[in-house]
N, C-alpha and C positions, 0 to 999 in steps of 0.2 A: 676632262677632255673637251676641247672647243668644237662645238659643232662643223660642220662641214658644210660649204656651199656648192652644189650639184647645178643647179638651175636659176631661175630668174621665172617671175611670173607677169605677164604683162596685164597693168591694173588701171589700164584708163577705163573700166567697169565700174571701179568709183567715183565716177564722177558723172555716170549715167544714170539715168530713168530708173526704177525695178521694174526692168518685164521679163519676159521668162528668160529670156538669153545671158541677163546680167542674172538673174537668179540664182541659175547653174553655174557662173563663174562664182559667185557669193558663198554657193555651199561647198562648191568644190574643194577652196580656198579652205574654210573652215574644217572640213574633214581629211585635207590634204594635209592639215597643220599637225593634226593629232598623229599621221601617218609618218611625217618627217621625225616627230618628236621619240618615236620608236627606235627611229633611224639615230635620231643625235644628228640628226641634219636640219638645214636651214634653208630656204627659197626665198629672198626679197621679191616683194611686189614693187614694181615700178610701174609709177605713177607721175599724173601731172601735177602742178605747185594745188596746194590748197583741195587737198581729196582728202576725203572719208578713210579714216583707220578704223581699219574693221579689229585693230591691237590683237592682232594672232602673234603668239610667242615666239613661234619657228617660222613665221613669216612678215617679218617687219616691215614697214611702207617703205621704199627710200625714193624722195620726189626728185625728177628730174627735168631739166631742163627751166623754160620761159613761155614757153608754149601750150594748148592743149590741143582736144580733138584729134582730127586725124592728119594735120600736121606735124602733132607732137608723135603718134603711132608710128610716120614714116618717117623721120628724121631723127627726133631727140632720141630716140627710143633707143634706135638701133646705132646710132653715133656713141653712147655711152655705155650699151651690151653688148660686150661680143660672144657670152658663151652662150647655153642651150637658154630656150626660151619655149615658155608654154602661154600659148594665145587660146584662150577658151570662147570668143564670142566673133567669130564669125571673119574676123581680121587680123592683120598680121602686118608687119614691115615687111615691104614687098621687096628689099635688097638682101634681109638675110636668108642664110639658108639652113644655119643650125636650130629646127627652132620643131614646136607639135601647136599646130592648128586643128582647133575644131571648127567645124562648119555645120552649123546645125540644122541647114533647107537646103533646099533648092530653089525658094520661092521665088527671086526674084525673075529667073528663067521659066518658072509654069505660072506665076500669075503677076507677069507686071506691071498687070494694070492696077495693083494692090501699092504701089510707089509709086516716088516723082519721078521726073526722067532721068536726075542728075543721081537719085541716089542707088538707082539701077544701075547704069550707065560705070558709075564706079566699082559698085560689088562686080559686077562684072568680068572688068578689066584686072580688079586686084584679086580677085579667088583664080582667076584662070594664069595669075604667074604666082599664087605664093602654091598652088597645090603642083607646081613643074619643080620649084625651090628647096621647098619644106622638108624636113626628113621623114616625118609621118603627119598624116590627115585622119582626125576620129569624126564621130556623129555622133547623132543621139537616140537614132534608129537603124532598122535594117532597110525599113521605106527609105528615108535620108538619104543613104549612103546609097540604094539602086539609084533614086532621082540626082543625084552630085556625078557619078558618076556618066550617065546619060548627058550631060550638059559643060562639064568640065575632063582634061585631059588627064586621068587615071580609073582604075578598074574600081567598082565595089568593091570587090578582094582584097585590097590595098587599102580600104577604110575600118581601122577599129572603132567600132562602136562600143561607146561606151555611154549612158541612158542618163538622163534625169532620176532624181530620189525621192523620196516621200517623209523624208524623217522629219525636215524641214516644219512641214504642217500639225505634226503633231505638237511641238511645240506653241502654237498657236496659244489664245488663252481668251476665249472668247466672253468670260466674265468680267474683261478689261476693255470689252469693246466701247466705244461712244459715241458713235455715229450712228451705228446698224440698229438698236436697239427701237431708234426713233422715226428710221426709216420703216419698221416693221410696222411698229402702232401707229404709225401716221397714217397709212393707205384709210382710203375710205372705208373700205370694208372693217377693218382694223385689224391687230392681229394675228385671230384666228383665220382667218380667209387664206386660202392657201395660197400660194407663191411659185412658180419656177424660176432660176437664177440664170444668167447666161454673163460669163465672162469675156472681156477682150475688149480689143480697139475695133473702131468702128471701118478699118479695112475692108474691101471687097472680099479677098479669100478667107474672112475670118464668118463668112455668111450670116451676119445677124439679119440683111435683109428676110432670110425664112422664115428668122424670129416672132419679124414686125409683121411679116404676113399670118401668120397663126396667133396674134394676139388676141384680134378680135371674138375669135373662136374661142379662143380661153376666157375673154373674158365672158362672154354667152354662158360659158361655165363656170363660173365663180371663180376663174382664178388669174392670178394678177402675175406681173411680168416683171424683173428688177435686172436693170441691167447694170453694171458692176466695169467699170474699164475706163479707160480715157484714147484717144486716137493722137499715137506717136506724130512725131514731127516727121519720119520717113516714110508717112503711110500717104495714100491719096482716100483721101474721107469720103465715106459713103454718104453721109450726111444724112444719116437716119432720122426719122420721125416716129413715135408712135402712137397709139392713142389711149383713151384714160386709165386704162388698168395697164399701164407703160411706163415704168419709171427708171430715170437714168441717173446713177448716183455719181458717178465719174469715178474719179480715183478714192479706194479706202483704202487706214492699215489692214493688215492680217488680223486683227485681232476681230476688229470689225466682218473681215471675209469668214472667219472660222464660225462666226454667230449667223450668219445669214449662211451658210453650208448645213449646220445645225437645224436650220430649220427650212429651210427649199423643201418642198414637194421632190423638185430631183434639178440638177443640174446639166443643161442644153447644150453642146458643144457641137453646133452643126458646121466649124467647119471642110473648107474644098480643099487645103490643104496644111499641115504642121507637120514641120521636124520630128516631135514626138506629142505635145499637148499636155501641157504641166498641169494646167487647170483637171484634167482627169483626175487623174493621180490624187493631188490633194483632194478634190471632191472625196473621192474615195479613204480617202483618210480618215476624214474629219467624219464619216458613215450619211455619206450624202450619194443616193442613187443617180447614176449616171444614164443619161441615152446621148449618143453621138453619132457623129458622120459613121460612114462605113468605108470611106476614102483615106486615102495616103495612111501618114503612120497609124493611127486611130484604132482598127482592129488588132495591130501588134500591140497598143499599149492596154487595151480595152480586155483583150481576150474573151472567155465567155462570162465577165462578170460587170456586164454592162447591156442595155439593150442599144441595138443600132438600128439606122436608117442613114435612106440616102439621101445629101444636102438638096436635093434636088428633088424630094418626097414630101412637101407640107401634112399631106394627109395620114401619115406614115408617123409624123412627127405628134401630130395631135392624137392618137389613137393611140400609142406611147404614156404619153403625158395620164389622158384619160384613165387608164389601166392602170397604171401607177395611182392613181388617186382612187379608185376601186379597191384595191390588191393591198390590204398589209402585208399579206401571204411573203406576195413579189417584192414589194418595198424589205423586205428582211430578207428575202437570199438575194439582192441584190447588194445590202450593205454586208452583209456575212461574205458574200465573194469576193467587194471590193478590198477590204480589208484584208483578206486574204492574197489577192491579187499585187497591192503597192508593195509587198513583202520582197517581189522579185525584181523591184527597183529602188535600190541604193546610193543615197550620197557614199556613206563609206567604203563600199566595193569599189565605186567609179572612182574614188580620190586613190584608193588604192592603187587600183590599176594605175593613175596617171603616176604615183607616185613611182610605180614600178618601170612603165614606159622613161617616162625622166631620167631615173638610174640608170638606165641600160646603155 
């Protein structure tokens, strides 16, 4: 029996960055593949000329159009689809209306000073007519969807949430790392001296400025600071600085992030606001101690197997950290919870669900 085509996936994702919004389309795609394959059904990804085939069986690339970016999203995209369509990253052709949009912030409305103007200015204008259009809106939190809500024309109520996954990190393989390795024994200290890790671009609402404020204090105490991320082309750069026990590796693979998760002291996630905060999760995977904000999604994703603080706490943050480097006690139900905790977030549930959504 020939498979069936239900849907259409929109895959200008590959042809982006990996940051966490293209992540979740990445896994979804992959766990969504195995879910169709149940079905005996099939979802094309459509894409623009000359993208990344992720070669999923029950979801073939099919390139369209001459075009890319977000002219190819509102034009090519929807001129050549007319049936359902699943947008996972935050956009949509803003002419159709058969179609499931996630939206994973609200950021650009609570902190826009974290963007340029153009690229707010847009989100803007195209979230507040694809979520009037669309037949359904998900998230990626319960925080999300109250903030989307608040700011765009439809209820919470009306937003299924459905979460980022953690299986992703497990597969990791941090014996194949090649960068990390040499970042670890390079610091002066070398690589026994301990370490905290802090993920992300250097955006305003992603608060690494706390970071760079409680370095110096860490480093008073023997321990050094690595920060891990690169700052998007959509973001307005903070343009951080730090000082000697501050080191900023920019962009690594995963295999490299799984070996410095492995060995962090614990993993700093101070920011002011995220959809959900992927970087958790896998921290917690990989059995790497978390302390984070205590704002927007963060305590839904954190629950009690993380310590928090407020992004706006430095002393709070270091006192944390400290106790953590005292406590193996605490460093072991912290990784014992976390691992426990990434259990009740699923690529496969979430692909499922979409798979199910899609069907209906």
């Amino acid at each position: 029996m020939e498979p069936r085509h239900g849907f259409a996936m929109n895959g200008r994702f590959l042809t982006q960055d990996l940051t966490g919004v293209q992540r979740y389309a990445w896994n979804v795609a992959r766990h969504l593949n195995d879910a169709l394959d149940t079905l005996n059904a099939s979802a094309p990804i459509l894409a623009p000329v000359r993208t990344t085939d992720p070669h999923l069986p029950r979801m073939p690339v099919v390139e369209l159009g001459r075009i890319s970016g977000h002219a190819w999203e509102q034009f090519a995209l929807p001129a050549r689809w007319h049936g359902n369509l699943l947008n996972l990253c935050n956009t949509a052709p803003a002419i159709k209306a058969k179609q499931v949009v996630c939206i994973h912030d609200a950021n650009v409305f609570i902190r826009p000073e974290s963007y340029s103007v153009y690229f707010r200015a847009y989100y803007r204008l195209l979230q507040s007519v694809i979520v009037r259009r669309s037949t359904q809106i998900t998230s990626v939190s319960s925080d999300s969807a109250a903030q989307i809500a608040k700011h765009l024309p439809l209820k919470a109520s009306q937003i299924i949430v459905l979460p980022n996954g953690h299986e992703h990190a497990l597969d990791w393989e941090p014996q194949f790392a090649q960068t990390a390795p040499s970042i670890v024994s390079g610091r002066r200290g070398g690589a026994e001296r301990p370490f905290v890790l802090a993920l992300g671009s250097r955006a305003p609402h992603k608060n690494l400025r706390l970071i760079m404020d409680i370095a110096p204090k860490l480093g008073q105490d023997g321990i050094d600071v690595i920060v891990v991320g690169g700052s998007a082309k959509i973001y307005s750069d903070d343009a951080l600085t730090g000082g000697e026990n501050v080191l900023f590796t920019g962009r690594i693979d995963d295999n490299d992030l799984a070996y410095l998760l492995e060995r962090a002291l614990c993993l700093l996630f101070p920011s002011w606001t995220e959809g959900f905060g992927l970087p958790i999760v896998e921290a917690m995977a990989r059995g790497c101690p978390v302390i984070s904000s205590d704002r927007a999604s963060m305590p839904e994703v954190c629950g009690d197997a993380a310590l928090m603080a407020a992004p706006d706490d430095p002393a709070t943050w270091v006192r944390h950290i400290e106790t953590l480097r005292r406590s193996q006690h605490l460093r072991g139900e912290l990784i014992a919870a976390g691992r426990q905790r990434v259990n009740r977030f699923s690529w496969r549930t979430t692909a499922q669900a979409y798979a199910d959504l899609m069907s209906g």
